[in-house]
C-alpha positions in Angstrom: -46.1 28.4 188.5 -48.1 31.8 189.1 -46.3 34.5 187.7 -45.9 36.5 190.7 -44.5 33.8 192.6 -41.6 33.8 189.9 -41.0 37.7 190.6 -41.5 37.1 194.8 -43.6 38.0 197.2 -46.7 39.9 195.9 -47.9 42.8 197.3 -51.9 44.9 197.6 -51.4 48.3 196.8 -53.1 48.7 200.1 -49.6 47.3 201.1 -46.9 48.9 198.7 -44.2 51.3 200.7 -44.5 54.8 200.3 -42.3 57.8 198.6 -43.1 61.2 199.7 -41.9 63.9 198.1 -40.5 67.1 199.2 -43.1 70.0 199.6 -43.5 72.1 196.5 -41.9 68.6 194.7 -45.2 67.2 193.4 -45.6 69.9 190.4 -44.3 67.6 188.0 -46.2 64.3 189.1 -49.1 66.3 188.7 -48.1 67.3 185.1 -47.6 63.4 184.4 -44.0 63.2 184.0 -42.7 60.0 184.7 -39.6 60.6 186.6 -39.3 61.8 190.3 -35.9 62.6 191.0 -33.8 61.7 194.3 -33.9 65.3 195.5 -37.6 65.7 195.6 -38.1 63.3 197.6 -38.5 63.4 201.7 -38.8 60.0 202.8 -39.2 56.4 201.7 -37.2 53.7 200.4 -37.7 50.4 198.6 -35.8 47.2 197.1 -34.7 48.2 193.0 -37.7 48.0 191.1 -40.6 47.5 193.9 -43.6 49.0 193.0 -44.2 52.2 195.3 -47.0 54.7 196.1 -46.1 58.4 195.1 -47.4 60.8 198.1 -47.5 64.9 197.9 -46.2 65.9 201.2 -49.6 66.3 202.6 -50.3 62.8 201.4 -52.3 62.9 198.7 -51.8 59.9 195.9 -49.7 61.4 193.1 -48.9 57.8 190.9 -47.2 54.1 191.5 -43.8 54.2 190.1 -41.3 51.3 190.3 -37.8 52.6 192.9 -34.4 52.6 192.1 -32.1 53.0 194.8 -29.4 54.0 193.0 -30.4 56.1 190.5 -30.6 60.2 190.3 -34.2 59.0 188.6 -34.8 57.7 191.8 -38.9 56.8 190.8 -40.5 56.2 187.2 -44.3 56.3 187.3 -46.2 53.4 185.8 -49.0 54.6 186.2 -50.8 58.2 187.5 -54.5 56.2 188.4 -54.8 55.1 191.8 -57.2 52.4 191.3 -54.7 51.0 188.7 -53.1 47.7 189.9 -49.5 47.1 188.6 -49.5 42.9 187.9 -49.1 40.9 184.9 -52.5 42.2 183.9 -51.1 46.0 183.7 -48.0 45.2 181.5 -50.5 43.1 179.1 -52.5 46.2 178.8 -49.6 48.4 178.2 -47.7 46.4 175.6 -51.2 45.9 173.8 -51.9 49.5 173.1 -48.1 50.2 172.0 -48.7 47.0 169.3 -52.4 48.7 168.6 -51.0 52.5 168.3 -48.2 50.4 165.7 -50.8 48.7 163.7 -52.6 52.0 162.6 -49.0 53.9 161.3 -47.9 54.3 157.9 -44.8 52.0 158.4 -43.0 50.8 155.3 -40.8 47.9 157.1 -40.9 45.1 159.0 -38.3 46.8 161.3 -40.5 48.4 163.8 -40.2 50.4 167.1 -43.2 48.3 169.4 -42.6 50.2 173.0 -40.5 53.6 172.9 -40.2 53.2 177.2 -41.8 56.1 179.1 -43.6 57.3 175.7 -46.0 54.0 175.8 -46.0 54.7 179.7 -43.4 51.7 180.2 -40.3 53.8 181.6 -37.2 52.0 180.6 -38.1 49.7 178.4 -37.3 49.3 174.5 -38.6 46.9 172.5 -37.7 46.4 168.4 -39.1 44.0 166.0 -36.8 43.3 163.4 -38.5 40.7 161.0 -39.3 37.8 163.3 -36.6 38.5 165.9 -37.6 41.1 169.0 -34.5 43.0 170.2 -34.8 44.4 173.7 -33.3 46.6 176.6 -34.1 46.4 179.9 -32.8 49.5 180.9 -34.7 50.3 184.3 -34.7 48.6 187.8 -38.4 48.4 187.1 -38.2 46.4 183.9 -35.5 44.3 185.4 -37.8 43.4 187.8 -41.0 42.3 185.6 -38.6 40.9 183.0 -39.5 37.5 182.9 -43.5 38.6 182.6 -42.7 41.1 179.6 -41.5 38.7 177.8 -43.3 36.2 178.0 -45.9 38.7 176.9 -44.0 40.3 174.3 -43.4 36.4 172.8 -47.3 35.9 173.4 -48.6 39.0 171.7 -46.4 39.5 168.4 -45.6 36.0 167.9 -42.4 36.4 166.8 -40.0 33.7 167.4 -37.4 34.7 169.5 -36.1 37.4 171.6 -32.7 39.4 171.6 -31.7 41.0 174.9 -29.5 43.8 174.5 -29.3 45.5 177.9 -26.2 46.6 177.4 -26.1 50.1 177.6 -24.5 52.3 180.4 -27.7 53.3 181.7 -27.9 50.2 183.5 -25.2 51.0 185.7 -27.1 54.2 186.6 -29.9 51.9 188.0 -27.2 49.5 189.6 -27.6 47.2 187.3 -25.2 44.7 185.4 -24.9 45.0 181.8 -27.1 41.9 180.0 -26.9 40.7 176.2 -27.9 37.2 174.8 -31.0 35.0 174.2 -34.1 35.4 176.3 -36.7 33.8 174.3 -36.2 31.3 171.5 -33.8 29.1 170.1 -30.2 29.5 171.7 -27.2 30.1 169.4 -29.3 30.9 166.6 -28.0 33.7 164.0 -28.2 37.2 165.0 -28.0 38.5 161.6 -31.4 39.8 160.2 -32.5 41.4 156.9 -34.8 43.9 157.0 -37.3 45.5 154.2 -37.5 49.2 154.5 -39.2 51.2 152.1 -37.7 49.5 148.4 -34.7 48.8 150.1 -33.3 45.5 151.9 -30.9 45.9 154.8 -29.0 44.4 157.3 -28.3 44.3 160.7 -27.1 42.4 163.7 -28.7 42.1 167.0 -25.7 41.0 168.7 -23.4 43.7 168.0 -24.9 46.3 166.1 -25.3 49.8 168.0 -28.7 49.9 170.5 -30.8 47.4 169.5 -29.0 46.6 166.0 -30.0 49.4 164.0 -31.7 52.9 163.9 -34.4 52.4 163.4 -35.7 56.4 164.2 -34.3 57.3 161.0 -36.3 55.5 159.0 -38.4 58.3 157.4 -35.5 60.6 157.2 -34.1 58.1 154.7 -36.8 58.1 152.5 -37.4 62.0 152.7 -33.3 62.4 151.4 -33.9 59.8 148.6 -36.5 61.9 147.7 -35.0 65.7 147.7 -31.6 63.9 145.8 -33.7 62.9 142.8 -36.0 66.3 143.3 -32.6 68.3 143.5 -30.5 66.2 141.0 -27.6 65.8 144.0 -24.7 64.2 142.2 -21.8 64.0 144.7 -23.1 62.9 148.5 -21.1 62.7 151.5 -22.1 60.7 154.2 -20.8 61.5 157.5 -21.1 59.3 160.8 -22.8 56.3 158.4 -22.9 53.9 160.2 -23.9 51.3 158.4 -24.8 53.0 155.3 -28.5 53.9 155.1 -28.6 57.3 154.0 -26.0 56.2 151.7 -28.5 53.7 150.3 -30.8 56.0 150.2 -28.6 58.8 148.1 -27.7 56.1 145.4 -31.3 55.1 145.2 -32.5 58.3 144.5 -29.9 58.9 141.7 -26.7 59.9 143.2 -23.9 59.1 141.0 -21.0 59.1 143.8 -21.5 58.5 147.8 -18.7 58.4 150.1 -19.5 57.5 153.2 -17.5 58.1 156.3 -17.2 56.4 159.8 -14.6 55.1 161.9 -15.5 51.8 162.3 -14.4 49.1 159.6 -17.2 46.4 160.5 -20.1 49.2 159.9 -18.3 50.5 157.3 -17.8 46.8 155.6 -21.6 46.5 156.4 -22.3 50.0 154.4 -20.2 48.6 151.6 -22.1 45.2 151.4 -25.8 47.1 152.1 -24.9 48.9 148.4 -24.4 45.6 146.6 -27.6 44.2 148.5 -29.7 46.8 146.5 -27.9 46.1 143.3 -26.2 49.6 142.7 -22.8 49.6 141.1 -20.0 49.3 144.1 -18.1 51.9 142.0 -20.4 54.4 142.7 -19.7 54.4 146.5 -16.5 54.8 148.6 -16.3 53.9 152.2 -13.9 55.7 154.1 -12.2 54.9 157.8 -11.4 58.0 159.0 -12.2 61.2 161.4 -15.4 62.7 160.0 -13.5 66.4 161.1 -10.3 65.6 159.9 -12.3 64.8 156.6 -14.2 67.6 156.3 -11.1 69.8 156.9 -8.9 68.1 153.9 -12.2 68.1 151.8 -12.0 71.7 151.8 -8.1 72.3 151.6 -8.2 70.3 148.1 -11.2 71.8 146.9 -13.8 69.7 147.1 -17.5 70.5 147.0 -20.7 68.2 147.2 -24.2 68.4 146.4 -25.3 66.8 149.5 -23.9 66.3 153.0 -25.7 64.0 155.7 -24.4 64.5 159.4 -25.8 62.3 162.2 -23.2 62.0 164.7 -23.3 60.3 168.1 -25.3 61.5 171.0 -22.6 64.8 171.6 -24.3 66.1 174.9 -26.4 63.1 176.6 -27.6 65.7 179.3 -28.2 69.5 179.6 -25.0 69.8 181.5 -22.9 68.7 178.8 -24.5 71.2 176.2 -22.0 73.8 175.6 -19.0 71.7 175.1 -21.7 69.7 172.8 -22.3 72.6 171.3 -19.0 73.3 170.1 -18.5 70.3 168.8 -22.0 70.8 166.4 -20.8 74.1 165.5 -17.8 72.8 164.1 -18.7 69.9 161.6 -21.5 72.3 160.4 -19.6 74.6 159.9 -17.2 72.8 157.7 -20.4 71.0 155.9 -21.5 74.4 154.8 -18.3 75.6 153.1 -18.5 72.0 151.7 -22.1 72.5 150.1 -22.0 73.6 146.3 -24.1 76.6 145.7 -27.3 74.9 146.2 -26.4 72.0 148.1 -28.4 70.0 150.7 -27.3 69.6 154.3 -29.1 67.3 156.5 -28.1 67.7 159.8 -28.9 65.9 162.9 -28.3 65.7 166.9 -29.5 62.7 169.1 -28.5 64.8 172.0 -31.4 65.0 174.8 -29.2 67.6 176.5 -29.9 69.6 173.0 -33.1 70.9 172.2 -34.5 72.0 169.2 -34.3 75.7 169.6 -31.0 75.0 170.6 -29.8 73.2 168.0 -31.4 75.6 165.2 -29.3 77.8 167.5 -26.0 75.9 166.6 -27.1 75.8 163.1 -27.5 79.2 162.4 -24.2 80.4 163.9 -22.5 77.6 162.0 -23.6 79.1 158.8 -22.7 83.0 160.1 -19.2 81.4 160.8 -18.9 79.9 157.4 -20.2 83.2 155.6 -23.6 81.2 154.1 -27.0 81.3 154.6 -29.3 78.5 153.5 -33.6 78.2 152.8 -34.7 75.8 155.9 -36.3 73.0 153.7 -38.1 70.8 156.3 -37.5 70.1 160.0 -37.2 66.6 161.5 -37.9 64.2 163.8 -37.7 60.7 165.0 -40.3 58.2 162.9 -43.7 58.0 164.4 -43.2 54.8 166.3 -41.2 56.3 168.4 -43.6 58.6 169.8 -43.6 61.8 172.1 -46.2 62.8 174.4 -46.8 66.0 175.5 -46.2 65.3 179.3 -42.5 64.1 178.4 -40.4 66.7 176.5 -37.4 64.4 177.2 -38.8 62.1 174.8 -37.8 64.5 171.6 -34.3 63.4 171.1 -33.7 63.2 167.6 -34.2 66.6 165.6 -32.4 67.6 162.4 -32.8 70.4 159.8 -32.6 70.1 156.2 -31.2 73.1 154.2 -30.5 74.4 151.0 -27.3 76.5 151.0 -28.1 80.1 149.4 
């Protein structure tokens, strides 16, 4: 069967409906950012995830962009080139150059971002490799739509042998859409456990039920930097807060840490964090997994005297828009804050926020008046990002999510 008779009726573009905007609303478009919101718009509607033609109020072509009805992100642009055509033949193009840009990066795994969504100018769409199993979100009315074709192409291209789906996150309710998770490609009720290489490390992870798409994978280089600066420093005692399932822990006792306790409140990722340190053949007894309140921790930590040579903190996304960035930035304030009386004279204090709603200015912001608050100030060793497969453009700030600071304590 024809592909676009599996995904109903085909359109021309001579033939698409048409959004257009709000007079003064087209700045943006014009910039190339992918999303038109519902207020800029002055007319025009379409079924969830129908390819539509982006007008200026005086008419003029500003990009095609799949609709979502329900959504405040009431457009993402596919494409800003009006001769473009948006068929099976544009998502082949646009998954090959996200595999091409992935071929020519330094990447020391076989767990790999391949299509970072609007980044690889395919809004709403996620796509990991984890050895040979592909792990991906839907997350966008558009992608919903051309499911069936992406995969199919995603299958064709990396030849992997089967595909995850793990559109499970809330953001699919945003686009009206139900959450998703099982097999889409491949053989059904086969194991969703995977070991992964990165770096000299093996880990694990499990499609099914592990956070996103199993793992973070953004991280990756971050890990490997902290490995590094523990054996350059000679970091003895490391707390790791919000692990997860343990990879910076991995990372401290492979770069000579004698005692890691890592800290989260989930058992399974803890147990996970336990069983990733036996993986690499370190001594269990130099690590300690701990169930508990990463605050609470850090509070008692300091009322009996304790004091570490390295602190990681990555919590969970605190402010996942602007409008929640005060009370988000409270919240960051506080555990670094505590981190810093922590730190030995000395210490290291990676620090991190996956808030969108937080810049980087911001953040360093938060940082700064977390160390004025704790009476220290601390030598701004390196700044950080997300890894390079999961790319920013220039047209999408939005896309710089992750930052963190490493820093010495004075």
């Amino acid at each position: 069967m024809p592909i676009h008779k599996a995904l109903g009726p085909c359109r021309t573009m001579s033939t698409m409906k048409t959004i257009k905007l709000r007079e003064g609303k087209e700045r943006s478009v014009l910039r190339r950012h992918p999303w038109v919101f519902q207020g800029s718009i002055a007319k025009g509607q379409a079924d969830a995830g129908e390819t539509v033609r982006v007008e200026s109020h005086a008419g003029e072509f500003l990009a095609w962009a799949s609709f979502s009805p329900t959504s405040m992100i009431r457009a993402r642009a596919w494409s800003f080139e009006q001769a473009e055509r948006i068929d099976h033949a544009f998502f082949k193009r646009r998954v090959q150059a996200a595999l091409d840009l992935r071929s020519r990066l330094p990447i020391r795994s076989n767990g790999v971002r391949l299509i970072h969504g609007e980044a690889d100018g395919l809004p709403g769409l996620i796509v990991d490799r984890y050895a040979d199993v592909l792990s991906v979100q839907f997350l966008s009315a558009g992608t919903e739509r051309w499911k069936q074709a992406i995969a199919d192409i995603l299958m064709e291209r990396t030849g992997v042998s089967s595909l995850y789906e793990r559109s499970d996150s809330g953001v699919r309710t945003l686009e009206g859409l139900q959450p998703v998770a099982g097999w889409l490609r491949g053989a059904q009720g086969a194991q969703t456990e995977v070991t992964i290489d990165e770096h000299d490390w093996k880990l694990t992870l499990d499609v099914a039920e592990g956070h996103k798409t199993g793992f973070y994978l953004d991280q990756r280089d971050n890990r490997l930097r902290f490995a590094q600066w523990i054996r350059q420093f000679g970091a003895q005692r490391v707390l790791n807060c919000y692990c997860y399932t343990g990879g910076f822990s991995v990372a401290a006792l492979a770069g000579g840490a004698t005692e890691v306790v890592s800290v989260d409140s989930s058992a399974p990722a803890l147990a996970r964090a336990s069983s990733h340190v036996r993986l690499n053949g370190f001594d269990p007894g130099r690590h300690r997994a701990l169930d508990a309140d990463v605050n609470q921790t850090l509070r008692d930590a300091i009322k009996s005297g304790e004091a570490f040579d390295a602190i990681v903190l990555d919590p969970p996304k605190f402010a996942p828009t602007a409008a929640h960035a005060e009370r988000a930035a409270r919240a960051y304030k506080d555990i670094n804050r505590l981190a810093f009386k922590l730190l030995a004279p000395g210490g290291l204090l990676l620090t991190f926020s996956c808030s969108g709603g937080v810049g980087p200015e911001l953040f360093h912001k938060i940082v700064a008046g977390a160390g004025l608050d704790a009476g220290v100030d601390g030598y701004v060793l390196d700044r950080m990002a997300a890894a390079p497969d999961h790319p920013q453009t220039i047209c999408f700030p939005e896309g710089e999510y992750l930052k963190g600071l490493a820093i010495i304590k004075r």
